[in-house]
RODRENFI-899873 format. One record per residue (C-alpha): z, y, x. Coordinates in steps of 0.2 Angstrom, whole numbers, plus 5000, padded with zeros to 4 digits. Each point is the difference from the previous one (the first is absolute). Layout:
BEGIN
ZYX...
END
This chain:
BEGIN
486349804887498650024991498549874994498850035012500249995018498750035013499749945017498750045011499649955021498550065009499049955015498349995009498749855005498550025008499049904984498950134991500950034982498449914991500749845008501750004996499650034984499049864998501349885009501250074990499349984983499949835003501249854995499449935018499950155010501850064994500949805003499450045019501050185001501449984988501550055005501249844990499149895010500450085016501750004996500049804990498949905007500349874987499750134986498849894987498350114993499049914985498450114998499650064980498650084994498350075011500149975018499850215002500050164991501050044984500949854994500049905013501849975008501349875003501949914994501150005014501649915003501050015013501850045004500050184997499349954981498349954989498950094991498350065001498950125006498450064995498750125004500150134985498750145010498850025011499450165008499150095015501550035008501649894992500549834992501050004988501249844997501049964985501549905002501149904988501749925006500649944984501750064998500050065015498850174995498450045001499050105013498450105006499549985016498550125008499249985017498950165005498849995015499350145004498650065016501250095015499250155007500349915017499049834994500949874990501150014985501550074996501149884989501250044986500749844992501350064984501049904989500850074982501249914992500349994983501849984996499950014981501850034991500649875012501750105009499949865012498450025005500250205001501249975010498849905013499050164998501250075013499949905013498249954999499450085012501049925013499649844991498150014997499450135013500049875015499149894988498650134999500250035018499649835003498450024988499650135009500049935017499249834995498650124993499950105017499949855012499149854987498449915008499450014985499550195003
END
């Protein structure tokens, strides 16, 4: 039980890692392959800030919660994601894209939650990974099979 929890899903596309990352580092490119949106079709996204690179990002409301998320860094290989829910925690969300020896990219999408001194919340930490990780499964398989790529 303790503040952090992480959890991590992986996967392969056949999009060069350069691409996902620019997708991905976009408040656009991420609305096409986020996985809330798979799952709540009527989940609400208001744009804020640039429409790519760090900043840019999105609220969200829908009936698992609101927040935001924004872009907090860029990389070669990785975004990086911050993500506030209010009193429901904070979080860090990375998604890694990397050139397979085979062609393509293998995936790694991880999420770190921040429980804080909440008990509740660490609580969640135990079972998040039943909880969250088909959420990144989802994200991982909108990302292997988007048009977009």
């Amino acid at each position: 039980m303790g503040r952090y929890t992480t959890i991590t899903r992986t996967g392969h596309t056949g999009a060069s890692a350069d691409r996902i990352i620019e997708l991905v580092s976009s408040t656009e490119g991420f609305t096409r392959i986020n996985p809330h949106l798979t799952a709540d079709p009527k989940l609400e996204i208001t744009p804020l800030g640039p429409h790519t690179g760090i900043g840019s990002g999105f609220a969200f409301r829908g009936k698992n919660g609101k927040g935001t998320q924004t872009v907090a860094q860029v990389g070669d290989t990785y975004v990086d994601y911050a993500i506030d829910m209010g009193s429901m925690g904070t979080s860090t969300q990375r998604i890694a894209a990397r050139p397979a020896p085979g062609g393509g990219s293998d995936l790694e999408w991880t999420m770190v939650l921040d429980a804080g001194g909440n008990p509740l919340l660490r609580l969640f930490g135990m079972m998040a990974s039943k909880v969250i990780g088909p959420t990144l499964e989802t994200g991982i398989r909108n990302l292997s099979t988007s048009p977009s790529l």
